[in-house]
N, C-alpha and C positions, 0 to 999 in steps of 0.2 A: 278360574282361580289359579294363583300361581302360589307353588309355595318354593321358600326358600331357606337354605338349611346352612350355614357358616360351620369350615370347621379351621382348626390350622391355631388359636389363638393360645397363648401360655405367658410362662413367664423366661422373660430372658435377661441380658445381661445389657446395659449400655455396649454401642456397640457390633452387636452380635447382630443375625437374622432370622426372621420367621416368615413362614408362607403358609397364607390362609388362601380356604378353596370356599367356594360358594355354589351348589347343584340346585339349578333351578329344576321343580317337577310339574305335574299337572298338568296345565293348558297353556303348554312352553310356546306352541308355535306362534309365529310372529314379535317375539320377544325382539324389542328393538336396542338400546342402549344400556348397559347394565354400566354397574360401578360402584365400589365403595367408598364408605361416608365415617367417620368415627365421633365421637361425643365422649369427652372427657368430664367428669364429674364440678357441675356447677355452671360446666360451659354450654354451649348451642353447637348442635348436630352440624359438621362439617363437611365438605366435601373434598377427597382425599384423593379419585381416580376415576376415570369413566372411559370407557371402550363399546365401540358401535359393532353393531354384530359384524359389518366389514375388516377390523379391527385399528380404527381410529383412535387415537389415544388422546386422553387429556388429566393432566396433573395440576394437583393445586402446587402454589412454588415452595413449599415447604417441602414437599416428598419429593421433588421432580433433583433426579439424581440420585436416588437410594430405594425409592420405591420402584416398578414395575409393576403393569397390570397384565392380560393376558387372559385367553380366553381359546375355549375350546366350544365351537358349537355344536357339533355331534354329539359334547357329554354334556351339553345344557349346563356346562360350569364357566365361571370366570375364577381367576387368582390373583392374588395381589403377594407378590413377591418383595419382603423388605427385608433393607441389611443396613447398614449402619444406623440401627436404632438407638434414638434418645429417649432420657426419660419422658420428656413432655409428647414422647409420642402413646403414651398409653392411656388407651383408652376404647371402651368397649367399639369393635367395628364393624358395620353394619354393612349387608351385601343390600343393592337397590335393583332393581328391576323396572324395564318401562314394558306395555304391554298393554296397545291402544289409547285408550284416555285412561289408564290404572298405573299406578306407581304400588311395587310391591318392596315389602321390606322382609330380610332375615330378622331371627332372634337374638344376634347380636354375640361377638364372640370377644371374652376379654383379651387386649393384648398388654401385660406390664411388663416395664420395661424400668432395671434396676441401675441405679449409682454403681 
Protein backbone atom coordinates (compact mmCIF):
# COMPACT_ATOMS: atom_id res chain seq x y z
CA UNK A 1 0.00 0.00 0.00
CA UNK A 2 1.11 3.43 -0.78
CA UNK A 3 -0.14 6.31 0.88
CA UNK A 4 -0.07 9.73 -0.20
CA UNK A 5 -0.28 12.98 1.71
CA UNK A 6 -0.62 16.64 -0.54
CA UNK A 7 0.23 19.72 1.10
CA UNK A 8 1.21 23.37 -0.24
CA UNK A 9 -2.63 24.19 -1.31
CA UNK A 10 -4.42 27.73 -0.13
CA UNK A 11 -5.82 30.55 -1.21
CA UNK A 12 -4.01 33.12 -3.61
CA UNK A 13 -4.42 35.92 -5.72
CA UNK A 14 -4.74 35.79 -9.67
CA UNK A 15 -1.59 35.97 -10.65
CA UNK A 16 0.50 35.10 -7.82
CA UNK A 17 2.24 31.44 -6.93
CA UNK A 18 1.86 28.24 -4.91
CA UNK A 19 3.78 25.11 -4.49
CA UNK A 20 2.23 21.95 -3.47
CA UNK A 21 4.38 18.84 -2.16
CA UNK A 22 3.09 15.38 -2.24
CA UNK A 23 5.32 12.45 0.34
CA UNK A 24 4.61 9.29 -0.81
CA UNK A 25 5.00 6.57 2.33
CA UNK A 26 4.56 2.78 2.89
CA UNK A 27 5.45 0.39 0.13
CA UNK A 28 7.35 3.36 -1.93
CA UNK A 29 9.78 1.23 -3.59
CA UNK A 30 9.38 0.78 -7.25
CA UNK A 31 7.04 3.65 -7.31
CA UNK A 32 7.14 4.43 -11.14
CA UNK A 33 5.45 7.68 -12.54
CA UNK A 34 3.97 10.01 -10.24
CA UNK A 35 1.92 13.32 -11.12
CA UNK A 36 -0.78 15.59 -10.38
CA UNK A 37 -4.30 15.72 -11.58
CA UNK A 38 -6.93 18.66 -10.34
CA UNK A 39 -10.87 18.36 -10.54
CA UNK A 40 -12.73 21.46 -10.49
CA UNK A 41 -16.26 21.46 -9.01
CA UNK A 42 -18.78 19.98 -11.75
CA UNK A 43 -15.94 19.13 -13.93
CA UNK A 44 -13.99 15.51 -14.72
CA UNK A 45 -10.65 14.83 -12.82
CA UNK A 46 -7.78 16.17 -15.12
CA UNK A 47 -4.51 15.65 -15.85
CA UNK A 48 -2.18 18.62 -14.94
CA UNK A 49 1.66 16.96 -14.87
CA UNK A 50 3.43 13.89 -14.73
CA UNK A 51 7.36 13.08 -14.02
CA UNK A 52 8.95 9.53 -14.35
CA UNK A 53 10.98 8.55 -11.44
CA UNK A 54 14.08 9.39 -14.12
CA UNK A 55 12.54 12.88 -14.21
CA UNK A 56 10.64 12.95 -17.44
CA UNK A 57 8.29 15.48 -17.70
CA UNK A 58 4.78 15.90 -19.18
CA UNK A 59 2.37 18.88 -19.02
CA UNK A 60 -1.12 19.23 -20.06
CA UNK A 61 -1.07 22.66 -22.37
CA UNK A 62 -2.88 24.58 -20.27
CA UNK A 63 0.06 24.73 -17.36
CA UNK A 64 3.02 24.12 -19.64
CA UNK A 65 4.66 27.43 -19.17
CA UNK A 66 3.65 28.53 -15.50
CA UNK A 67 3.47 25.12 -13.94
CA UNK A 68 6.66 22.97 -13.11
CA UNK A 69 6.78 19.65 -11.81
CA UNK A 70 9.70 18.20 -9.99
CA UNK A 71 10.58 15.52 -7.91
CA UNK A 72 12.81 14.26 -5.38
CA UNK A 73 13.28 10.37 -5.01
CA UNK A 74 15.17 9.92 -1.76
CA UNK A 75 12.26 11.98 -0.02
CA UNK A 76 9.56 9.87 -1.98
CA UNK A 77 8.14 13.51 -2.79
CA UNK A 78 7.02 15.04 -6.12
CA UNK A 79 6.07 19.19 -6.30
CA UNK A 80 4.28 20.92 -8.52
CA UNK A 81 5.49 24.37 -8.72
CA UNK A 82 2.76 27.20 -9.98
CA UNK A 83 2.95 31.02 -10.72
CA UNK A 84 1.00 32.78 -12.83
CA UNK A 85 -2.22 31.58 -11.62
CA UNK A 86 -5.73 31.89 -12.95
CA UNK A 87 -8.83 31.76 -11.54
CA UNK A 88 -10.01 28.78 -13.71
CA UNK A 89 -7.16 27.18 -12.19
CA UNK A 90 -8.76 26.33 -8.87
CA UNK A 91 -9.42 23.34 -8.08
CA UNK A 92 -8.87 20.67 -5.52
CA UNK A 93 -5.30 18.84 -6.66
CA UNK A 94 -4.64 15.58 -6.48
CA UNK A 95 -1.08 13.79 -6.14
CA UNK A 96 -1.12 10.26 -8.40
CA UNK A 97 1.10 7.56 -7.87
CA UNK A 98 1.80 4.49 -10.30
CA UNK A 99 3.11 1.30 -8.37
CA UNK A 100 2.93 -2.09 -10.39
CA UNK A 101 -0.54 -2.65 -11.70
CA UNK A 102 -1.95 0.11 -8.63
CA UNK A 103 -2.72 3.74 -9.37
CA UNK A 104 -2.55 5.54 -5.90
CA UNK A 105 -4.36 8.86 -5.15
CA UNK A 106 -3.77 11.72 -2.33
CA UNK A 107 -6.55 13.24 -0.33
CA UNK A 108 -6.64 16.16 -2.34
CA UNK A 109 -5.46 19.70 -1.63
CA UNK A 110 -7.66 22.86 -2.26
CA UNK A 111 -5.88 25.39 -4.50
CA UNK A 112 -8.22 28.85 -5.00
CA UNK A 113 -7.32 31.16 -6.93
CA UNK A 114 -9.01 34.87 -6.68
CA UNK A 115 -10.06 37.78 -9.29
Amino acid sequence: QVQLVESGGGLVQAGGSLNLSCVASGSIFNIGVMGWYRQAPGKQRELVATITSGGFTNYADFVKGRFAISRDNAKNTVYLQMSSLKPEDTAVYYCNARRNVFAYWGQGTQVTVSS
